[in-house]
N, C-alpha and C positions, 0 to 999 in steps of 0.2 A: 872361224872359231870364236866365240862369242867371249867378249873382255873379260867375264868373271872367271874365267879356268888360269887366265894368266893374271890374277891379280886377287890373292887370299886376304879376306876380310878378318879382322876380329875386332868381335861388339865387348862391351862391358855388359855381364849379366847380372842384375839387381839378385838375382838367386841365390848363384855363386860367389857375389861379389870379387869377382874376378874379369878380365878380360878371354873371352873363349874363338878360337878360330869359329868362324859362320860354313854351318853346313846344315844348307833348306832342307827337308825334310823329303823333299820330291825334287831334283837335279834341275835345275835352271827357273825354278819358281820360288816366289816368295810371299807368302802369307800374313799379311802387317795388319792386325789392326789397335784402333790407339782411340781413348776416351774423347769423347768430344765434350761441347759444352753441354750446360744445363741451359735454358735459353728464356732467362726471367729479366735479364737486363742486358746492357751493352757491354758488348766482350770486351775483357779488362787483356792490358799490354802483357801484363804475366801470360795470358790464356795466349796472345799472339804468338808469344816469345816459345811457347813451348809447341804450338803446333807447328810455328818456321821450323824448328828441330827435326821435326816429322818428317814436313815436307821435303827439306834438303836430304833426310836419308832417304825418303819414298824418291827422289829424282836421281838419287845417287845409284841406287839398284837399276833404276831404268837406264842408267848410263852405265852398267856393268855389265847390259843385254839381260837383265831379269826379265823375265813374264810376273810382274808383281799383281799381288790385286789387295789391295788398298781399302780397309773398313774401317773408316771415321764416323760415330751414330752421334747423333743429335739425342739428348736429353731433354723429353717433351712432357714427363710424369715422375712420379715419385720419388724424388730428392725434397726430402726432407729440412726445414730450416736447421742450423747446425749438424745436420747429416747426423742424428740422432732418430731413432723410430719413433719419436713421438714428438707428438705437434704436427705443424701447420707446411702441406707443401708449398715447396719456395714457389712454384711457378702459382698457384691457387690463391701465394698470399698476393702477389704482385696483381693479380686479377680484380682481387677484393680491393686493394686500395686503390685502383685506376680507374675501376667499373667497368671492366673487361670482362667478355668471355675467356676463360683460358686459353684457347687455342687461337684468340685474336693477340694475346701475349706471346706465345711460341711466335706465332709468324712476324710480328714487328719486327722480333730479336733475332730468329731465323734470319731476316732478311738483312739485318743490320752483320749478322756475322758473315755472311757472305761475300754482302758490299764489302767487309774492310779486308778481307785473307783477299780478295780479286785485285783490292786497292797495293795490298802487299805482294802480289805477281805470285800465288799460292796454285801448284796446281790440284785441281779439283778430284777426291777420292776417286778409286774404283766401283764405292759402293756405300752410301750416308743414308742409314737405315735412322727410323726413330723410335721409342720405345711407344709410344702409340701405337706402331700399327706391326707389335709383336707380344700384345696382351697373350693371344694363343698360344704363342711356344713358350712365354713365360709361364702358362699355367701346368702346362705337360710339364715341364721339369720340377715342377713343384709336387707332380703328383708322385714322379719318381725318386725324389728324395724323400718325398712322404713314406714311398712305397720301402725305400732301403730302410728304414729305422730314425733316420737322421733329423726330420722334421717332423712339426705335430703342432695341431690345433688348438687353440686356444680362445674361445669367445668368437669365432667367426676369424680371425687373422693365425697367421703361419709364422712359426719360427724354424732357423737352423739352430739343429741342439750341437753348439758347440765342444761342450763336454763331449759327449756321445760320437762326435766326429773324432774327437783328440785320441779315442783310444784306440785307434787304427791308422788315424792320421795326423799332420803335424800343422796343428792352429798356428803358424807363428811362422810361418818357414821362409815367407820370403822378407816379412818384417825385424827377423831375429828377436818378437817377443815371444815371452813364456810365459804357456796360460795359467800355470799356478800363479804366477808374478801377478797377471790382470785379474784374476780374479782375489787375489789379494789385498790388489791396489783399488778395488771397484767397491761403490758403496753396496752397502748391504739391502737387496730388494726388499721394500716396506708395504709389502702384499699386493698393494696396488697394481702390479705389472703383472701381464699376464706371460712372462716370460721364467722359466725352469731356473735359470744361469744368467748374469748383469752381462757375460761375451754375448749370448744370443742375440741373433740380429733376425730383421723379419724378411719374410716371403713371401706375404701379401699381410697388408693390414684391410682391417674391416674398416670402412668409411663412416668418420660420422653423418648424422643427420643433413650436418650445414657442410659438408665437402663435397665443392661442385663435381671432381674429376671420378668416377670407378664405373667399373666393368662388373658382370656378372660373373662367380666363381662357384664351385660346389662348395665354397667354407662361406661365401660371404658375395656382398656388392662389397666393391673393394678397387687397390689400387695393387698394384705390386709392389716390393722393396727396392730402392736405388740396386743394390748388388746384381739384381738378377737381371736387369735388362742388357748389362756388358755380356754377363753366359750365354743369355738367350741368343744375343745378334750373332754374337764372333762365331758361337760352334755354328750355328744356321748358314753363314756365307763361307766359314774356314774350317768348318770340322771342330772333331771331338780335340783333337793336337793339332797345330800349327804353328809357326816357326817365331813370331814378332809378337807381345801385345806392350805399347807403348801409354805416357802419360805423364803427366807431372807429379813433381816426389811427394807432394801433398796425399796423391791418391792411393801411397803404395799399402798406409796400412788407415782404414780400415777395407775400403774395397778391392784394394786387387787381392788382398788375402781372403777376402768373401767369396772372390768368385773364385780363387783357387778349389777354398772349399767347394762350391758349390758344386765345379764340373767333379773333381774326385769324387763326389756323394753318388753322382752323375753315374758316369765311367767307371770307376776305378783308376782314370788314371789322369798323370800333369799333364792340365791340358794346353801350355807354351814352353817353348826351349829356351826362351829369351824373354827376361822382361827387362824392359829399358824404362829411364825416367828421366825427363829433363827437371833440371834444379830451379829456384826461382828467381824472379824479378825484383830486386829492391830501388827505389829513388832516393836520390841526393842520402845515400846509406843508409835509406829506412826503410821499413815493411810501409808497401803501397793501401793508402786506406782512404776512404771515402769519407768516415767519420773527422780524420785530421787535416781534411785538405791535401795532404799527402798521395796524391794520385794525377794520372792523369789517361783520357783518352786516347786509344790510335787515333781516332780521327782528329783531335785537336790534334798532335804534332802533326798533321797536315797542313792541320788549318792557320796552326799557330793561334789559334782563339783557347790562350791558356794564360796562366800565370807562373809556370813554370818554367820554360823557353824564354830564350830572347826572341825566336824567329819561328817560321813556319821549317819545317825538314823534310823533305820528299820521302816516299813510300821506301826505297832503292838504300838511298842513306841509313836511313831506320835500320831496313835489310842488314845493310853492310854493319850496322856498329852493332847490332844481335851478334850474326856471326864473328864477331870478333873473339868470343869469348866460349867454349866447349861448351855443349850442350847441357853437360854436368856440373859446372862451375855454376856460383850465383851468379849472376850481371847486377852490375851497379847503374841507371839511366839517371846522365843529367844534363844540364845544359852543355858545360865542359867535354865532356866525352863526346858529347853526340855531335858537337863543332869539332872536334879532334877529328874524327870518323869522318864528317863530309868532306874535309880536304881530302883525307887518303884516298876515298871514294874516287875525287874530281883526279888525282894522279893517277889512279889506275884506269880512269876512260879515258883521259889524255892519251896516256900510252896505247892502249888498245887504238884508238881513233890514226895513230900514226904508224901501226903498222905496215897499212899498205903503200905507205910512200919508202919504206925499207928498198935495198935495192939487193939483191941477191951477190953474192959471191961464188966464185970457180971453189972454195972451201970454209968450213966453219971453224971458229977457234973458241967457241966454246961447244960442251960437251950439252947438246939441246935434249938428249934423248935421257941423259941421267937426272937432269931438271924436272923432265915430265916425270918421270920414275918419284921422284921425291914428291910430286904431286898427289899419284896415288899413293905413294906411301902414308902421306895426313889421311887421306881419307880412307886409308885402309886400318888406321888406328883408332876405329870407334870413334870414327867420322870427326876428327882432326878439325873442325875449318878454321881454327883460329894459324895452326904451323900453315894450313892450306895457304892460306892467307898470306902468308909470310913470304911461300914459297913466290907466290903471285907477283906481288914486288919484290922478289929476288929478278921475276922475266920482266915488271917492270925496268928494272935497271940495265937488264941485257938491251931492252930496247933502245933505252938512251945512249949506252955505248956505240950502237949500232948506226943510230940515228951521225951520230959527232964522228963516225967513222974509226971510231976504237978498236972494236970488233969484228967482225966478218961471220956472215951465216952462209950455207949453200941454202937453193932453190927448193932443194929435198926439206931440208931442214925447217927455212923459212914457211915453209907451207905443211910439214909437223906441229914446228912453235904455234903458230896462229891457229891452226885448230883446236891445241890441247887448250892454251890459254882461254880461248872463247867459248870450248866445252864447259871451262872449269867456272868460270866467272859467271855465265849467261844460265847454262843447263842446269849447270850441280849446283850453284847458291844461290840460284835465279834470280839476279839481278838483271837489272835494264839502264841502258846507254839512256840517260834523261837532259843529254846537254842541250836539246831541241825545247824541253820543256823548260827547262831553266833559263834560257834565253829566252822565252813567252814572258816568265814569270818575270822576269827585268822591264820587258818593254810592258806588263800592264801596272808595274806598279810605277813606273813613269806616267802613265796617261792620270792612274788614280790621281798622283801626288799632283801634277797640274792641276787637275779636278779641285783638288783641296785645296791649292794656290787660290784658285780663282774663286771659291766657296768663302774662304777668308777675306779675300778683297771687298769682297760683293755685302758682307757683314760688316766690315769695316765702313763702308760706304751708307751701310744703315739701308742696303738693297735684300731686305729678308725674304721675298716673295725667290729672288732668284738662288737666294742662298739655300733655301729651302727646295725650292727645283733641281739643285744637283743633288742635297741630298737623299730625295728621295728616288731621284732616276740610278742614284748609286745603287738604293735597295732592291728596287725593282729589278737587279740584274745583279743580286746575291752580296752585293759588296758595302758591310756595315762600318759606318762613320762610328769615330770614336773620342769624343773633345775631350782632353785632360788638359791638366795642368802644365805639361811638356808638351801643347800642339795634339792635334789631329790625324790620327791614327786609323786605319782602317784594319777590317779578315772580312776575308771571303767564307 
């Protein structure tokens, strides 16, 4: 019998705003898919923190015996700077100031987001489709919301006529605005826009002269609008309705309410049961920005090559102090916290590490079966993993009792406990045991620090040819010296 029939889900629906029991559309299937990035730079810890969300529900369904299939697309064209229709696309602009082709941009960043969700133990979609190589099905839905009333030409570019949708359908439904409100609150178009309504948004703009990226269309050479490439991929791989579309809160209003529109213009009808959003990332209690210094890379807290940290923080730890906080909640990232988090980390692989030295008992004296229960109970509440968590070092502790001979488990039990625990830890918040790695990391930053012992001597000595010979055999093997005021510091 497959674990999902004994153990009922409910999601928070961004819709509803409510929590609703989970029931897939098609019996033991599940249909998810969730915005990916746009891919003009290197993916920022916000964008980490909300596809971890993801992934821990896409890993939680596979450990409910779901048949899930899983559609994360790549952002490879028409995002817009400010996510406004007009102006310069982000990936086009980063091309022009680098002296790239476009799609040598897409594939840096392509490959840098890769590298880091692999670095973070992410597992990889069902299916990461990119808006480049769905120009065709974006144009066919264009023709048919052309065809229903809904959109209409302009100068060679497409818009949705948002009024025109409103009077059948509800502009606003999953963001709770109201389009008399926005169009109220919108300045008044000063002829120049070849747009009916200031809601309208496009569906293919006409390219100018100097915009390297467009396709051939019956209105125009042109690109398509940010909104339509989420309708195009998701109905193509999940149908006209499907059970999941996920994304961070940022995206709920303007485009998931775009492509609500769009597929209803579509169809006639909603085409998800659930829409889900993970909240966002702030630092040392500020919004993360690149303009204030206020930021930092996943791969610095790797590297520890920041100015934020004290120290470098393994992929695992990072993990672990994300989930500590509901998917819906802000998170706060700072030095404090994220040293807080590796300790508990390092006590919950200690304990997991010493279960097998446990010895069985003829009887148990605690209740191991209502423990696991409470286990899925977190994550049966709109995937919990912060109580999950909680519950986790509740079995740390059973262990230590166990361990000092407090408690007593039977054979049966003992070999329940250990599976649920390593299911829960390992599978559902895919973390990884790194105590192998972290003991690496001890004995090379002893060899380094000798290194720098003897590079300091050798200076002091007025011996610069040798001083210079460590440190450049240090770089030559990734690991850069660093002279301050405080001594000699290295990152790899």
């Amino acid at each position: 019998m497959p674990l999902y029939t004994t153990q009922p889900l409910k999601i928070y629906n961004s819709l509803s705003g409510e929590k609703e029991d989970f029931k897939p559309i098609h019996e033991g299937s599940v249909g998810m898919y969730v915005c990916g990035p746009t891919v003009y730079s290197n993916v920022h810890l916000g964008n980490v923190r909300t596809f971890m969300s993801f992934d821990v529900i896409f890993r939680y369904f596979l450990h409910l015996d779901y048949k899930v299939r899983y559609v994360r697309n790549i952002t490879d064209v028409g995002h817009i700077v400010d996510d406004v229709d007009e102006g310069e696309d982000k990936i086009a602009k980063k091309a022009r100031l680098e002296q790239l082709e476009p799609m040598e941009v897409v594939q840096r960043y392509t490959v840098d987001f890769h590298d880091i969700l692999k670095a973070f133990n992410f597992l990889p979609p069902s299916i990461e489709p990119t808006a480049t190589g769905h120009i065709i099905e974006q144009i066919e839905i264009i023709k048919k919301i052309i065809d229903k009333g809904i959109g209409y030409v302009a100068n060679g570019s497409v818009y949705f006529d948002v009024v025109k949708y409103n009077e059948t359908n509800n502009y606003g439904i999953l963001s709770g605005r109201n389009i008399e409100d926005m169009l109220a609150n919108t300045r008044d178009l000063d002829g120049q826009s070849d747009k009916r309504n200031p809601q309208d948004f496009a569906l293919w703009k006409k390219a100018e002269p100097e915009h390297i990226m467009r396709w051939p269309s019956p209105w125009s050479d042109g690109f398509p609008g940010w909104h339509l490439e989420c309708t195009a991929m998701s109905t193509k791989y999940l149908g006209n309705h499907f059970d999941i579309h996920g994304g961070g809160m940022d995206l709920k209003f303007p485009h998931h309410e775009c492509e609500i529109a769009q597929n209803e213009a579509c169809t006639g009808q909603s085409p998800v049961n659930y829409w889900m959003h993970a909240n966002m990332l702030t630092l040392n209690g500020k919004k993360m920005a690149k303009s204030t210094g206020n930021n930092i890379l996943p791969g610095e807290i790797l590297s520890g090559d920041n100015t934020i940290l004290s120290k470098a923080f393994s992929a695992s730890v990072t993990r672990f102090f994300m989930l500590q906080a509901h998917y819906r909640s802000i998170l706060d990232f700072s030095d404090d916290a994220i040293t807080a988090a590796e300790k508990g980390y390092k006590r919950l692989m200690e304990a997991i590490d010493a279960l097998p030295t446990i010895t069985a008992s003829n009887s148990s004296s605690i209740d191991f079966g209502a423990w696991k229960q409470l286990c899925y109970d977190a994550m049966n509440d709109d995937f919990n993993t912060p109580i999950l968590i909680a519950q986790l070092f509740e079995g740390v502790r059973y262990i230590n009792l166990l361990k000092d001979g407090k408690e007593t488990i039977s054979a049966e039990d003992l070999k329940t406990f250990s599976t649920a625990i390593n299911a829960f830890v390992f599978d559902v918040l895919g973390l990884s045991d790194e105590k192998g790695s972290d003991s690496n990391n001890d004995k090379l930053e002893g060899v380094v620090n000798m290194l720098i012992g003897m590079r300091n001597q050798a200076r002091a000595d007025k011996n610069f040819a040798l001083s210079d010979q460590i440190r450049d055999q240090l770089i030559a093997l990734g690991i850069q010296l660093k002279d301050g005021k405080e001594g000699t510091s290295f990152s790899i």
